[in-house]
C-alpha positions as CSV (number, residue, x, y, z in Angstrom):
1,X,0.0,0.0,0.0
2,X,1.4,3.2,1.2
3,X,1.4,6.5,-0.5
4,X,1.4,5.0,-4.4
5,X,-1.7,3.6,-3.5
6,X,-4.4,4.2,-6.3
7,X,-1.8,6.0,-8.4
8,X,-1.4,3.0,-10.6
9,X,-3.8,1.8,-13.1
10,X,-2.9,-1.8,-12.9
11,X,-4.6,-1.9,-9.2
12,X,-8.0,0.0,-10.0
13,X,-10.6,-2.5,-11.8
14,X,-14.4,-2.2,-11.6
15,X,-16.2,-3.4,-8.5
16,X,-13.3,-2.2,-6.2
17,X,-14.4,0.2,-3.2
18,X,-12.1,2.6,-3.1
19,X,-12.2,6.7,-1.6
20,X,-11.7,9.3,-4.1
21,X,-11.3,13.0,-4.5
22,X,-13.8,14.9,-6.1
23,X,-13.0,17.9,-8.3
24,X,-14.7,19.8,-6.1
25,X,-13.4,18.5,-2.7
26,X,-9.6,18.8,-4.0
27,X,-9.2,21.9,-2.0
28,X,-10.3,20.5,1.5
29,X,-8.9,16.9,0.7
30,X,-12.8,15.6,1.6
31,X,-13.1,11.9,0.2
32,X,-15.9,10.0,-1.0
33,X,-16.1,6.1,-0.8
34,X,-17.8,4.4,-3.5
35,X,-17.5,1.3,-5.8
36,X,-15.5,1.4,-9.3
37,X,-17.9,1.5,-12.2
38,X,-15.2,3.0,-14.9
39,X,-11.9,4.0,-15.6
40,X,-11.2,7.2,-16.7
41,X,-7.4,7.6,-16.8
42,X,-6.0,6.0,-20.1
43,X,-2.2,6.4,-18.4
44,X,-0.6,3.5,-16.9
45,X,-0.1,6.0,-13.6
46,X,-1.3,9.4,-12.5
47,X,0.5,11.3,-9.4
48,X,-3.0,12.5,-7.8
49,X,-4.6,9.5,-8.2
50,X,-6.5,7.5,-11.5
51,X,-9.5,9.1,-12.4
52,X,-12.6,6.7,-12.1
53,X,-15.8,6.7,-12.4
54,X,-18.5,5.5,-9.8
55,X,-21.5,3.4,-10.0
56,X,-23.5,6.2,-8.2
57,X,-22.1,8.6,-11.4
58,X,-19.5,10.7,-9.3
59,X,-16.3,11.4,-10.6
60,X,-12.7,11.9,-9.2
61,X,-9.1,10.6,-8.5
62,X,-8.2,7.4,-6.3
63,X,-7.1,8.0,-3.2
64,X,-7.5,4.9,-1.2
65,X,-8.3,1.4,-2.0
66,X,-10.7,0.1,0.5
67,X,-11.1,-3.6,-0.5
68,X,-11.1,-5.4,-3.8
């Protein structure tokens, strides 16, 4: 785990729970937890975190990976 965690494509796949980052939370840091619908980032890694798509339809970067 440790900081890299949900900077690497390879680890993000759909029906993960993970906590990410939305756009609009990126100034306070505020997560959001949710299940993986779609990936968004094409890149094999981002620094902020892949950009994913959630099965509730919010968007934003990976931050933590809860359980596969």
């Amino acid at each position: 785990m440790g900081n890299s965690q949900g900077q690497q494509r390879s680890q993000i796949h759909p029906g993960l729970e993970v906590d990410i980052v939305l756009k609009k939370d990126q100034a306070t840091g505020s997560l959001t937890r949710g299940i993986v619908q779609d990936i968004l980032t094409n890149s094999a890694t981002h620094p902020h975190g892949i950009k994913v798509r959630l099965k509730d339809g919010q968007v934003g970067r990976v931050q933590a990976i809860i359980r596969p």
